[in-house]
Every structure is written in structure tokens, then in C-alpha cells.
N, C-alpha and C positions, 0 to 999 in steps of 0.2 A: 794396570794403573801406575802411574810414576809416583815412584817412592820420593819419602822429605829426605833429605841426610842433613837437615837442622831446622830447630821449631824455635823463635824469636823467644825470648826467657824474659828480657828485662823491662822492665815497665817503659823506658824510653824506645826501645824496638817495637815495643807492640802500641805503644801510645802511635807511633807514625805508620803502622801498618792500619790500624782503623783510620787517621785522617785521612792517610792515601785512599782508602776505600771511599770513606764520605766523599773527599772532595772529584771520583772517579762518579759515585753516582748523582749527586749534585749536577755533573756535566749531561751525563743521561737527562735529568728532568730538564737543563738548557736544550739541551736538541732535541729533547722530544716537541716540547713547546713551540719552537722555534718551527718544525715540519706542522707543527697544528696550525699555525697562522696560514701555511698553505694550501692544509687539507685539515678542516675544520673538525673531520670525519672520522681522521684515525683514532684509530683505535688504543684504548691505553695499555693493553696486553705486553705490547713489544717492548713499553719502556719497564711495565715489571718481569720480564724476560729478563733483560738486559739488565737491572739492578739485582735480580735473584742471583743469577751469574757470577757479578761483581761481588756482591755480598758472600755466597757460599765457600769462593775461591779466595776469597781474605781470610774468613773464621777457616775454613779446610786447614789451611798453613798455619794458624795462628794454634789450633786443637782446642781444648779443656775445657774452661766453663763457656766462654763464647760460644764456643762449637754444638755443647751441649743446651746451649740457650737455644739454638734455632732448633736441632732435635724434639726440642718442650715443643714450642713453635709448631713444628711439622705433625704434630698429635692430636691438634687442636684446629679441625678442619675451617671453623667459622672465625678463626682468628684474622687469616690472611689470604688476599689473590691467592690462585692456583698455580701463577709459576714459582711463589714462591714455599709452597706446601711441595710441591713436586723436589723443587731442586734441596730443601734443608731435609728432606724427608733421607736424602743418602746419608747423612751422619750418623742415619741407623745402624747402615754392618755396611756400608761401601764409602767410609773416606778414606783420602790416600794414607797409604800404612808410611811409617818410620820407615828409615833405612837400618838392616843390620848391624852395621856400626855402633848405631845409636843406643842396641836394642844389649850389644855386648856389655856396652859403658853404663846400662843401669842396671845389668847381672851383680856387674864387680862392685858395684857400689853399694848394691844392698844385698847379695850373698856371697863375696868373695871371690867368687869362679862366673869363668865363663860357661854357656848355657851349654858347650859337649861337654866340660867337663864335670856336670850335674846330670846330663840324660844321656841315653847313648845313641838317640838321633833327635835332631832337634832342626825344624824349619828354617831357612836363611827366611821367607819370604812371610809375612804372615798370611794367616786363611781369611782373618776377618778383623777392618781397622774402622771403630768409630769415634768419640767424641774425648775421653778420659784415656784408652787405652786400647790394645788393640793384642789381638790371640794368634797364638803361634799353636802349632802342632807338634808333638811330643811323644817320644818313647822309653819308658825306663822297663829292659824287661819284658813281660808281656802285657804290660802297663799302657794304652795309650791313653796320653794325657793333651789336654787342653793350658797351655799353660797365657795367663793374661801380665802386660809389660804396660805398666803407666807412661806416658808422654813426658820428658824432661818437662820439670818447671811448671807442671800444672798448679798444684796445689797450693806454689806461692802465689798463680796470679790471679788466681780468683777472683779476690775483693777488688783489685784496680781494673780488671777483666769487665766485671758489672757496672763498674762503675762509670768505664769506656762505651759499652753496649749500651747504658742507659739512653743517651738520648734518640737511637736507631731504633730504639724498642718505642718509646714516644711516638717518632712517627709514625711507623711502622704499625702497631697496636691500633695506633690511632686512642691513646689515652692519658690523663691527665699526669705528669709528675709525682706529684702526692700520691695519687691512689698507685701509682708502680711501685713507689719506695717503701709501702705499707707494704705491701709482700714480696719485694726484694729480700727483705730481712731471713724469710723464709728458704727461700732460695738458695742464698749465701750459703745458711746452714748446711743444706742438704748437697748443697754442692761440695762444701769441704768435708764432708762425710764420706763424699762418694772417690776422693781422692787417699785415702784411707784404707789399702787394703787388707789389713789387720783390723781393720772395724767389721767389712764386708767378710770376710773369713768367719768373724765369729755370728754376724748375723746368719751367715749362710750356714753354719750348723745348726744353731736353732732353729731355724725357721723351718727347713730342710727336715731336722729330725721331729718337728711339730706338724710338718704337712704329710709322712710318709704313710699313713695310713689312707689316701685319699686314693682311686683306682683310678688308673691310668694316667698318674702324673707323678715325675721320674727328677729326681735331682743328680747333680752329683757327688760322687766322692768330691772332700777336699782335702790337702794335706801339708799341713800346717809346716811341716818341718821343708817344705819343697817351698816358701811363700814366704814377703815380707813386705815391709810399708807399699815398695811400689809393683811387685809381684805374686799373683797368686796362682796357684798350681791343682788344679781338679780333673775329674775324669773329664775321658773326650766323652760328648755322646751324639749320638748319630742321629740323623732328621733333617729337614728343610726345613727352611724361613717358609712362610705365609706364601708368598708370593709363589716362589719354584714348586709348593708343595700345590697350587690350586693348579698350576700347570699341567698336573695329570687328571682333572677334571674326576675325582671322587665323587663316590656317589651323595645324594643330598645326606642319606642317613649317618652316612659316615662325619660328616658335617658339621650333622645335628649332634651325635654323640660326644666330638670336640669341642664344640660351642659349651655343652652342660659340662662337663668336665672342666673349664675355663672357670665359667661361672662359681660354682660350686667350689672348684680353690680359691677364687678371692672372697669368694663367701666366708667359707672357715677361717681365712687369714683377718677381714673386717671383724665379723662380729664373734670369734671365739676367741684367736692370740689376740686382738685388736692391736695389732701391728702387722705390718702389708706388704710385699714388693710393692711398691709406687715407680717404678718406671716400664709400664708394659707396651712397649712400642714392640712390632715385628721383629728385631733382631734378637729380642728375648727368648723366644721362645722357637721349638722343634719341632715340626710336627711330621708323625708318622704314618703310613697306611692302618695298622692296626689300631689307631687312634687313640694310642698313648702320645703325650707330650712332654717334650723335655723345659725344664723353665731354668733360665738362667738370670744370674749377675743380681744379685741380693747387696750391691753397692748404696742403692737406692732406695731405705727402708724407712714409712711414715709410722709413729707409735701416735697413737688416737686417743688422746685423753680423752677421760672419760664423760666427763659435763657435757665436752665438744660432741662426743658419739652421739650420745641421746637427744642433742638436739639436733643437731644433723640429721641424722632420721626420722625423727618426729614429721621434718620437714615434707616425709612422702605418705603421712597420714592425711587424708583425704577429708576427712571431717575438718581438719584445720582451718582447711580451705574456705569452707559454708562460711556465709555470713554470718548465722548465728553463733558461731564460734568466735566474732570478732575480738574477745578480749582475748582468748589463748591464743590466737593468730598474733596479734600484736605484741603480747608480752615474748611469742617464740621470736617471733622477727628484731625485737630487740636485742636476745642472748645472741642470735646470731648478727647481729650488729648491720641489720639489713636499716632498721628504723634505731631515732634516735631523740630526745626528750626534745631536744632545739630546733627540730623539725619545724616548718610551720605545716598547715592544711593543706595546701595543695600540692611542697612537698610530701608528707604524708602516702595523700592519694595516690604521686605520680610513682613512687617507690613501691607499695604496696601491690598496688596495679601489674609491674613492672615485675618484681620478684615472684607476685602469685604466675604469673603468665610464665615463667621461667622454671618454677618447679615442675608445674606441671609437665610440662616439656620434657624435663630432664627424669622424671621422675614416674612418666609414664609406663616403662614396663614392670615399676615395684605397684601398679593397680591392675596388673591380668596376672591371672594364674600360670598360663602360658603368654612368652611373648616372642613376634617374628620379625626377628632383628634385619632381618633383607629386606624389611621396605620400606623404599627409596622415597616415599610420600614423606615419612617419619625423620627420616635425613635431612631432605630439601625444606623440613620445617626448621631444623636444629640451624643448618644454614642459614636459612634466613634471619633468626631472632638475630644470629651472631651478627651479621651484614647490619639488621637494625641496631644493636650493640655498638658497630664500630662510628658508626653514620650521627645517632644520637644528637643532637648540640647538648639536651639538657644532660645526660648523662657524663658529657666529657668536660661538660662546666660546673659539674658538681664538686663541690669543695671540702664534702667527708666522705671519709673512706667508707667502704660498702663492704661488710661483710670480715669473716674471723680467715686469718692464716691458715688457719689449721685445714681449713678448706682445698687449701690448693691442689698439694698431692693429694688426695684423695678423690676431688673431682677430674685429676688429670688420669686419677686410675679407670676412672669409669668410661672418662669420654677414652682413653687407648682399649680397655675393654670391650665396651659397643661398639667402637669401631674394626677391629678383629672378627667378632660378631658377625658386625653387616659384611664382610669381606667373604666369613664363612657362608651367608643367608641361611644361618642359622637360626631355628624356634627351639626356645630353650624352655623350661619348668624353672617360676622364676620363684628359687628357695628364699625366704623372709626368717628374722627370726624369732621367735615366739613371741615375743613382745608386741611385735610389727602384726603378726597374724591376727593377735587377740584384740588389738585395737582394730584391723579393719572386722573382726565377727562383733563387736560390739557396736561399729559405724551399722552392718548389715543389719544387724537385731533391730539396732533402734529406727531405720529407716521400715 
């Protein structure tokens, strides 16, 4: 893959690298339209081919939070077409890496030395380059290490970065301004967080020395004195991504075993630390024949107030849902800012309606004891609601915002979770916790 040897830094370089894009895919929807007047027939596939293209290889070159916006994007299968889930899905561990050069000049700048004269072998090329940063291989010793190198000028362009992407994301999404701006705010956050690697350093020992007791799942060493704002330095660990690892066709059991083991660590992380990895897309995580897994890059960590937990979950109590529950239904639907007092009736109805139909959805395997995330009936439903999501009129002309921030990463954990999941066709034992249990043995009793 051809390396950058420079990534655009200043707000006027990167402001004309997204108009050049727009006005690149602008011309795609002229000539598409333009061949439909002749062939009434074609097919809309080639024009989101051709803008996925366009669009990847502008954010590719540009890196940081743009780059990391379609990442989001590519997690989130009901969001968008399939060319463009396919093509932003590479920002996961395959965009183009930095050039060397680059990689010396942000050594010296934030440890003095260049990278041999810190290791005593050290990659010209990297192993793995995605959205924020990109990993070089490492030896101090009989140390091998993984060491991660931030992108020039990430961190200042964030906020002009969003605010450039917003209107691509409008279309794109296919949803109102207001309601994006409402959890933009969210995003921002966690984006300048994740540029921070003396943030991620220290989340990555706690979380790391809080999850080690769980079986078969492996962190690694970090080392603080090796690491700095835009460099961090941790053991190497060995495994495949998702993809090269199903390659060898394991057996289902073996599968099954990594699938609950998945589960089960972002169980303990939700509801015991209640703070989370929040970015589990495929390039995170290792996976091994003996069905240990390594989990990586704690950049990306949601802490889950507490109000917001409890109603959140509440959400996949079942009782709620009964009719006769209608006053606790609507008072939860209000903490979560799903319903709202200005409402009139047949908004009301159409939100109500709209949200019950969505939890259920989403929320379907917190009601079986065991659940089997391989099937594809189950997906092709998630699919669709999204497709009715994007499609909507009433929903994109809605003029209040729907629902709490806090929601975001945590929904994005779930929908990257289930989807790893169904990759695996993995049936998991799906752990609740006591709270969750005793409200559905009380739904059973009283039914």
C-alpha cells in the first residue's frame, strides 16, 4: 500500500480537500443522472461505488477524526449502501500508513530520539495503519513490542474536521442537522480523547488490570517510560483479525467459546467498572486457535453514568413494553428523551410505536437465555428497520432531538459486538445482571 509522506494539517488545506471531494462527488450524481435519462434502469450501485471511492481516498489522506468518522460509519451496517460499509470498513487496520520520515519527526518531538536510538530494532514500514494512528513493530531486548505513532495534526483538527464532514454526514445519514449536532457534541469529546495518548495509557491500565481476571482474554503490557502524548509503547501480542482468523475455518465450538468470552468481557466492563472499551470494530481485537483473545487500544473509553445505566437497561425489560405498563413505559421513555411533554397525540403514538419496535429489535437477545447470533433472519430485520430509519419522511422532519448522548458509544458497542458475533455464528449464554434477572423472574411469576 503506498505510503503519505504528508497529511494536510491546516484548516485551509483540509477545508479545500473536502470541497475538492464534494464537488468530485457532486459530478458522480451529474453523470449518473445524466446515463439514467438514457437507461431509466440503472442501477444506483455504481454511483455509490464511485462516491464510496471518492469519499475514502479524500478522508484516507486527510487521517484523524474524518477518517475515524467513517470507521463509526462502517460499524453500523443499517446506516449506509454497502459500497460504502465495504470501502470505509478499511480504516479499520488497512489505511495507508505514514511515511518514515514522518514517523522520525514525531519520535523527536515528543521523546527526544529517534526510534533506533530508543529500540534496538525498529520497523521502517508499519504492520498496521488506521484512522488516529498507526503501529510499528518493535524490539528492545528480548522485548517485542508493538509500538503506536499519532498522525501529524490530528488532534488540532478535530473540531474544524466535524464541522467540515457535517454536511456529507446530512446526506449521507440521510438525517436532520439538529438531530446530528445533538450528538456531535458527544463525538467531539470522545474523539479528542482518543488523540490523547497519555489519557489512553492510563485507561489502559486500569481497565486492563480490572479485566485480568476474566479467562481467555489477554491485554498487554504498557510502558509508560517508552510513551507520550503522541506515542504509546505496549507488548506486541500475537493473533489475527476476524477476518484472516475465519480463514482457517475453526471449528463452530471453538466459535462458540470466543463469542461468550467477548460477551462476558464487555459484560464485566458495562455493568461492574461501568466504563467500557467503546470502539470494538475488528482491528481491535486477536483472535487465537486456543480461543484466547487479545483486545486492543483502550483510546476509546465510554464511563456510563449512573441514572443513564439504569435506564438504559430498564429499556430491555419486557414488562415495560405490556400495555398495562403504560405509565412506566412513558415516564422511562421520557428519562430517555425518546417522548417529550410538547408532544402532541399523534406524535406521541408515532414515537412510541417507533421506539417499542426498536427495542425490541435491539434488545432481543437480553429476552433468551441462550442467543444465536448467526441468524441471518435477525440481521435482515436490523437491516431493515435501519433502511425504514433512513427512508422515514416523519422521522427526518422531526424537529426534537430523540434520545440521550450517552447512548451512542454504547449502542455502537453493541451493534460492533453483535456484529463480530454474527461473523463468528456464534450461540452465546447471555449473562444479565442481577437486577435485569430478577425483574424478568418477577415478569415470569406474575405472568
Amino acid at each position: 500500500m503506498k505510503e503519505l509522506g504528508k497529511i494536510p494539517t491546516g484548516k485551509i488545506q483540509r477545508a479545500m480537500k473536502f470541497a475538492t471531494t464534494g464537488a468530485k462527488v457532486g459530478g458522480n450524481y451529474v453523470s449518473h443522472y445524466s446515463k439514467k435519462l438514457i437507461d431509466p434502469k440503472r442501477p444506483r450501485t455504481e454511483l455509490e461505488e464511485a462516491n464510496a471511492q471518492e469519499i475514502y481516498q479524500s478522508l484516507s489522506e486527510l487521517k484523524g477524526s474524518a477518517l475515524k468518522a467513517a470507521q463509526m460509519i462502517s460499524m453500523n451496517p443499517d446506516w449506509l449502501p454497502a459500497a460504502y460499509r465495504q470501502k470505509f470498513s478499511l480504516s479499520q487496520y488497512s489505511a495507508p500508513p505514514l511515511s518514515y520520515p514522518l514517523v522520525v519527526k514525531t519520535f523527536m518531538e515528543e521523546l527526544g530520539k529517534e526510534p533506533t536510538m530508543i529500540f534496538d530494532e525498529f520497523s521502517r514500514n508499519a504492520v498496521n495503519a488506521a484512522s488516529i494512528g498507526q503501529v510499528h513493530l518493535a524490539r528492545r531486548g528480548e522485548q517485542k513490542l508493538a509500538v503506536k505513532v499519532q498522525y501529524p495534526g490530528v488532534g488540532d483538527s478535530v473540531m474544524t474536521d466535524l464541522k467540515m464532514v457535517r454536511p456529507l454526514a446530512i446526506r449521507l445519514l440521510n438525517v436532520n442537522g439538529k438531530e446530528l449536532d445533538h450528538f456531535m457534541d458527544e463525538v467531539a469529546v470522545k474523539m479528542l480523547e482518543e488523540t490523547d495518548y497519555g489519557l489512553e495509557l492510563s485507561r489502559s491500565l486500569e481497565i486492563s488490570a480490572a479485566c485480568r481476571h476474566l479467562e481467555g482474554i489477554d491485554f498487554p503490557e504498557y510502558y509508560p517510560e517508552l510513551s507520550a502524548k503522541r506515542v504509546l509503547t505496549m507488548d506486541w501480542l500475537d493473533g489475527e483479525h476476524l477476518r484472516e482468523f475465519l480463514k482457517r475455518k475453526p471449528d463452530q465450538a471453538l466459535l462458540d467459546l470466543i463469542g461468550q468470552r467477548l460477551w462476558d468481557c464487555f459484560h464485566f466492563q458495562i455493568h461492574h467498572l461501568r466504563k467500557l472499551h467503546a470502539d470494538p470494530h475488528p482491528g481491535n481485537f486477536l483472535f487465537r486457535e486456543d480461543g484466547s483473545i487479545g483486545i486492543l487500544d483502550f483510546g476509546c473509553v465510554k464511563e456510563i453514568p449512573d441514572d443513564f445505566y439504569t435506564n438504559y437497561f430498564s429499556l430491555v425489560r419486557q414488562d415495560l413494553l405490556d400495555p398495562e405498563n403504560l405509565d412506566a413505559r412513558d415516564d422511562l421513555f421520557s428519562r430517555m428523551g425518546f417522548l417529550y411533554d410538547h408532544d402532541d397525540a399523534e406524535q406521541r403514538k408515532f414515537f412510541t410505536q417507533f421506539f417499542i419496535g426498536m427495542i425490541e429489535l435491539l434488545a432481543r437477545p437480553f429476552h433468551a437465555d441462550r442467543f444465536y447470533f448467526g441468524d441471518r433472519t435477525y440481521f435482515d430485520e436490523i437491516y431493515a428497520f435501519g433502511e425504514r430509519v433512513r427512508r422515514d419522511r416523519d422521522l427526518r422532519d422531526n424537529k426534537t432531538v430523540r434520545g440521550r448522548k450517552d447512548a451512542i458509544y454504547i449502542d455502537r458497542t453493541y451493534f460492533g459486538l453483535y456484529h463480530i458475533l454474527h461473523d463468528l455464528n456464534a450461540t452465546i449464554k447471555v449473562t444479565k445482571p442481577a437486577w435485569l434477572q430478577e425483574a424478568g423472574a418477577s415478569q415470569a411469576s406474575a405472568g
